[in-house]
C-alpha positions in Angstrom: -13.5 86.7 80.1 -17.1 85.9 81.3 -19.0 88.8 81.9 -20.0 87.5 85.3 -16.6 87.0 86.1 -16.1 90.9 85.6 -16.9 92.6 88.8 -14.9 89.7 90.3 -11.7 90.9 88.1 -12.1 94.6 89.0 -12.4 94.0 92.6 -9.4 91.1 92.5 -7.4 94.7 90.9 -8.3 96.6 93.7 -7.4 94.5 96.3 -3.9 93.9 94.7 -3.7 97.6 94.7 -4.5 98.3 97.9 -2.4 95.3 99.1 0.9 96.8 97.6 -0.1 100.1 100.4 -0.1 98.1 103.1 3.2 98.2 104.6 2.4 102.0 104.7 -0.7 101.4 106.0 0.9 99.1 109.5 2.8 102.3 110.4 -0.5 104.6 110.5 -0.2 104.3 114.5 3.3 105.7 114.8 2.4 108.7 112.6 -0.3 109.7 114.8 2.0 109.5 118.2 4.5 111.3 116.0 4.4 112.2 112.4 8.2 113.1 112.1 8.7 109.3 112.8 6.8 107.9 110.1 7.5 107.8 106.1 5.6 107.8 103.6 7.0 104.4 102.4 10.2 102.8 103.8 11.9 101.5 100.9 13.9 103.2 98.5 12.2 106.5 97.4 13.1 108.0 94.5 11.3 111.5 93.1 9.8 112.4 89.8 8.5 108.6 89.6 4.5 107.6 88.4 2.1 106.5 90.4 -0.1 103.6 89.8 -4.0 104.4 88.8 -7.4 102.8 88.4 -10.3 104.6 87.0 -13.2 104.8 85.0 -14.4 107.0 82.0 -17.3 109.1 82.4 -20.4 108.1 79.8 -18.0 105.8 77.7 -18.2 102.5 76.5 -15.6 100.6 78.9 -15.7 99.3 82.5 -12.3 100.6 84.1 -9.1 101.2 83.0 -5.6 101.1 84.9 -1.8 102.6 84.7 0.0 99.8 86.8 3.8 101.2 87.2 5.7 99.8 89.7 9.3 101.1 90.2 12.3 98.5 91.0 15.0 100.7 92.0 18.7 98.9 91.5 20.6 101.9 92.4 19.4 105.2 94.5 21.4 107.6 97.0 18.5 110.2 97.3 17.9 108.8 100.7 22.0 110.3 102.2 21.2 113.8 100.3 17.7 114.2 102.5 19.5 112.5 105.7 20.5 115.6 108.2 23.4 113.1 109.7 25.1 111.8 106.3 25.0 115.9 105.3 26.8 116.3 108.5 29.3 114.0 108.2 29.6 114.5 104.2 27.5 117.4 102.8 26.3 116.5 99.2 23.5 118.4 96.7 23.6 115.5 94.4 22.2 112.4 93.7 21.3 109.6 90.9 19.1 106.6 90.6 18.1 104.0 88.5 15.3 102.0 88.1 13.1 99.9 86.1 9.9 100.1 85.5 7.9 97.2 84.2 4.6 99.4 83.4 1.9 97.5 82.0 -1.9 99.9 80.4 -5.1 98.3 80.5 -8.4 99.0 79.3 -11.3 96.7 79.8 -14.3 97.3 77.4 -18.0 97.2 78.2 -18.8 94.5 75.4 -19.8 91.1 75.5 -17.7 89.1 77.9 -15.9 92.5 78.7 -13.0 91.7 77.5 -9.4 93.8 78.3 -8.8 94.0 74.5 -5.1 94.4 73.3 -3.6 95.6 76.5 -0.1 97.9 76.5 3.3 96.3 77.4 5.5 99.2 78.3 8.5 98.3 80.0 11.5 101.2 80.2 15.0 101.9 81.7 14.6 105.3 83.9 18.2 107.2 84.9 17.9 110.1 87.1 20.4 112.8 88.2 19.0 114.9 91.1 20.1 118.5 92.4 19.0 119.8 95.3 19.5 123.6 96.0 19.5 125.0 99.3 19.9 121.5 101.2 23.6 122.9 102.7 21.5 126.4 104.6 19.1 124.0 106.1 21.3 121.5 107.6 22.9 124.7 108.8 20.2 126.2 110.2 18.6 123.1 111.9 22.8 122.5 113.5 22.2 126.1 115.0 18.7 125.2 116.7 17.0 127.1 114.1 13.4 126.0 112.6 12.8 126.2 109.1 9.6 128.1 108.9 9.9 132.0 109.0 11.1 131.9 105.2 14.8 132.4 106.0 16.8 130.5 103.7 16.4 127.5 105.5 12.7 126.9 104.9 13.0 126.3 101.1 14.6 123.3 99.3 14.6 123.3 95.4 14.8 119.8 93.3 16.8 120.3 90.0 15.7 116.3 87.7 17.4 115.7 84.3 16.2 111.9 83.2 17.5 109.7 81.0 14.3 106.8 79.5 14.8 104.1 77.2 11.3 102.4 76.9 9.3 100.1 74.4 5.7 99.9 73.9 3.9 96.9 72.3 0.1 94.8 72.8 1.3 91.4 72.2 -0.7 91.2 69.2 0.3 89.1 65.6 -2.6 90.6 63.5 -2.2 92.8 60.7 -2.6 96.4 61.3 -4.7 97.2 59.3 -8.4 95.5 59.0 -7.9 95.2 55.4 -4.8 93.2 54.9 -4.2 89.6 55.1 -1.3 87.5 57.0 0.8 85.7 54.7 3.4 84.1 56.9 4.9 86.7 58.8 3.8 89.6 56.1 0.9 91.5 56.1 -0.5 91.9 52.7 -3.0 95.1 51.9 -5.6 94.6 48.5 -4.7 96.3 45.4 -5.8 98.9 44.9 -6.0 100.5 48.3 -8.5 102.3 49.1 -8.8 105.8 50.4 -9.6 104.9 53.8 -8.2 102.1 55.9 -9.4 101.2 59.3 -6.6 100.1 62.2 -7.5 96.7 63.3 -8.2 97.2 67.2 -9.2 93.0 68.1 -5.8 91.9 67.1 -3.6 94.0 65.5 0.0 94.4 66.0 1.2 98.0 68.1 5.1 97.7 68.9 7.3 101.4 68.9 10.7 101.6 71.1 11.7 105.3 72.0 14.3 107.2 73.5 13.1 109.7 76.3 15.1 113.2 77.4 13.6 115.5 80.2 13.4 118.0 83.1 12.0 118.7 87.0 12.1 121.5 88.9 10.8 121.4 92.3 10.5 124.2 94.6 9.2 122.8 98.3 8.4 125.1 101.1 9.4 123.3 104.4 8.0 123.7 107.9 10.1 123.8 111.2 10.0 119.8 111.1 11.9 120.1 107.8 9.1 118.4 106.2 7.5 120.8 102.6 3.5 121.9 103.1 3.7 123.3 100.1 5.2 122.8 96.5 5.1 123.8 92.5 7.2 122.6 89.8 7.3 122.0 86.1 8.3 119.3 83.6 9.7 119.2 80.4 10.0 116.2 78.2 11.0 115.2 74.7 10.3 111.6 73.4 11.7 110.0 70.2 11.0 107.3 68.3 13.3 106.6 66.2 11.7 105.3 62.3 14.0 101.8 62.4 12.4 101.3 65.6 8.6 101.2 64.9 6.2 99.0 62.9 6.7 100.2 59.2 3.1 100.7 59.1 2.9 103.1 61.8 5.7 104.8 61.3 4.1 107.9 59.4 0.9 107.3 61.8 1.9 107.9 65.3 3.9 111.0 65.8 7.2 109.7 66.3 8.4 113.0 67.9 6.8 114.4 71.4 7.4 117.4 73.2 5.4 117.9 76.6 5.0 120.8 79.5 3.5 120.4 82.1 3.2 122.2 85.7 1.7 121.5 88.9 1.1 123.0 92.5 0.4 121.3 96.1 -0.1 121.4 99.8 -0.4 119.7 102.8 -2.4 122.2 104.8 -6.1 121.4 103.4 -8.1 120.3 106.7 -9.8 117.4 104.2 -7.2 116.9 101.9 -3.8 116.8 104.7 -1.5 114.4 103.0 -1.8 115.9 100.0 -3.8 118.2 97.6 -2.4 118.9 94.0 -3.5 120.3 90.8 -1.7 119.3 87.7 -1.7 120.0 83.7 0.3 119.3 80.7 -0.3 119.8 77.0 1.9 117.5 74.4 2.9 118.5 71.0 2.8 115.6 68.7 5.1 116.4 65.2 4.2 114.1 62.4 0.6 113.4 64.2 -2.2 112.2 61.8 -5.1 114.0 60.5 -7.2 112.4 62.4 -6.4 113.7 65.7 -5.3 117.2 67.6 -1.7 118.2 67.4 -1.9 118.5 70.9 -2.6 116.2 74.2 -4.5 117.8 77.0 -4.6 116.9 80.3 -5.6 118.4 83.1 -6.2 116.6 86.9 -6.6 117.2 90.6 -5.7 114.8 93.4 -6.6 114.3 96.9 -4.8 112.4 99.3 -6.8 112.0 102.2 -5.2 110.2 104.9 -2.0 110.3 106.0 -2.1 106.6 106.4 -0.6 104.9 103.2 0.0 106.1 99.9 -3.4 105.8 97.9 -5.5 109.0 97.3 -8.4 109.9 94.2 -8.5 112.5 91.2 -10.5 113.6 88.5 -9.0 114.2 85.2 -9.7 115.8 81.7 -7.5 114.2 78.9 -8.3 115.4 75.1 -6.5 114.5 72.1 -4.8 111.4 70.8 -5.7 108.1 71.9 -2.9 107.0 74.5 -4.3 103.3 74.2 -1.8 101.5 71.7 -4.5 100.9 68.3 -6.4 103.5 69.4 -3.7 106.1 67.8 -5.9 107.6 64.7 -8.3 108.3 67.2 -8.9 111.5 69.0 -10.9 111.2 72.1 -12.2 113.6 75.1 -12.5 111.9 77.8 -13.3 112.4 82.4 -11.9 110.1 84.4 -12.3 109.5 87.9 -10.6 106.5 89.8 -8.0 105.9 93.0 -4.5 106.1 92.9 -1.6 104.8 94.8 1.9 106.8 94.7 4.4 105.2 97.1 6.0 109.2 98.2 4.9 112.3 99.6 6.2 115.7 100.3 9.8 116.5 100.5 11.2 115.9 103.9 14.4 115.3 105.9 15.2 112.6 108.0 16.5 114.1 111.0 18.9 112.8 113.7 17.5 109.7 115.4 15.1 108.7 112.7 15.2 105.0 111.5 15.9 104.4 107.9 13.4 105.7 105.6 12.5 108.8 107.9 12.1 111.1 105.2 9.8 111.6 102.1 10.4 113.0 98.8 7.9 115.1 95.9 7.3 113.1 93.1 
């Protein structure tokens, strides 16, 4: 890629990225005559689900990177469990979704012709059963003519998530791993003797691991009398597996092939500068079987700012320390400040009340 040709690549990503807010966006006039009316997005939405970023790192040697993880849902009922008139005619707490998410990591490097060197493939399978608690008291208490604020029982609406991930994650490359061996047909062929140190081959080597994902939500929202949560705080627990037939033989006592994370977060809607949505965030990952090289721990911790109400993009600032989450990059331990946008397509819990067109109500992610 022409280093000339660079600024036009980073702006051609932003663009796409705001593009995909724009339906949001069109409805930005309805909200304002009456923000019960108007979702957050008006497709399918489906909690506990990424957002898409793009950001920089703070004094290193790269132009941008990006998280692009878009979320095809094939099967969702979320949407009847938050609608007030499906609970009245058929009162439910639980739902289940399925999705696929064709996730795709870049990072593009601040060398000659900055190239985007070696960039992550990582599609996955994403099966979600959802309990709500509470859902029943508040459908009761908005019948009776009741509001939900007060902090009776019907201003509070808690999101039990158990999720199911299948997911692989390669770069496309056919080098060797390793900067020392050689390619002999479809082997890779190291010198003899080897020598205490090897170096990874980040231009072209290969990076491919499948895993098997098991995990946790909880969600407590605090609604308002429009049914819709100002304020929320959760936590997340995950364990990820990758089983040793499936990952590259040389990396298979490299990587850390088992992966615990926890990780908590708060947020509100009531911040005069921040009123979609203002949320602090952070997460620490053990990594069993990590290498030397690096912590035995992942650190991250990030706050958001959404600051219109008006689509689904918003900013943060994040800390991340520990291993290097870029494919290659995994002997490496890094510290690293980002800053960049980022576009999530929900919001803040809320139900869709009587009258309300499809897609009248919002969920926490």
């Amino acid at each position: 890629m022409s280093s000339t040709n660079c600024p036009t690549s980073a702006v051609l990503l932003l663009v796409a990225w705001f593009a995909s807010a724009a339906p949001a966006v069109a409805q930005g006039d309805a909200e304002r005559k009456d923000p019960r009316a108007t979702v957050t997005n008006a497709g399918a939405l489906v909690p506990f689900l990424e957002g898409t970023d793009v950001f920089f790192a703070l004094k290193q040697d790269t132009v941008f990177e990006a998280d692009i993880q878009p979320h095809l849902v094939a099967y969702q009922n979320f949407t009847d469990l938050i609608d007030l008139t499906q609970q009245a005619k058929r009162p439910k707490n639980v739902a289940f979704s399925i999705t696929g998410t064709p996730a795709v990591r870049l990072r593009m490097f601040d060398q000659v012709s900055n190239p985007v060197r070696t960039p992550s493939y990582m599609p996955r399978g994403n099966f979600q059963v959802i309990w709500a608690r509470n859902v029943s008291a508040v459908a009761s208490a908005f019948a009776a003519g009741r509001t939900a604020a007060g902090g009776d029982a019907g201003s509070r609406v808690s999101l039990w998530e158990v999720h199911f991930t299948g997911g692989h994650h390669s770069n496309g490359q056919d080098g060797c791993f390793f900067d020392d061996e050689q390619r002999v047909g479809e082997d890779c062929v190291p010198p003899d003797p080897l020598p205490e140190e090897r170096e990874v081959n980040k231009h072209d080597g290969s990076f491919s691991t499948n895993y098997l994902r098991v995990g946790m939500n909880y969600r407590r929202n605090i609604l308002d009398d429009q049914l819709w949560a100002k304020r929320e705080w959760g936590f997340r627990v995950d364990f990820e597996y990758h089983p040793r037939a499936w990952i590259d033989d040389e990396m298979e006592d490299l990587y850390g092939r088992a992966r615990t994370e926890f990780a908590a977060s708060i947020a509100s809607r009531e911040i005069s500068w921040c009123p979609k949505r203002a949320e602090a965030m952070g997460a620490i990952k053990a990594i069993a079987g990590h290498p030397d090289s690096v912590w035995p721990v992942a650190i991250t911790a990030q706050a958001s700012c959404f600051p219109t109400r008006e689509g689904g993009w918003g900013f943060f600032v994040r800390y991340y320390g520990g291993q290097d989450y870029y494919n290659l990059g995994l002997l490496d331990n890094i510290q690293r400040v980002h800053v960049g946008a980022t576009f999530n397509q929900s919001g803040f819990f809320r139900f869709r009340q009587p009258g309300q067109g499809q897609g009248s109500g919002g969920v926490a992610r």
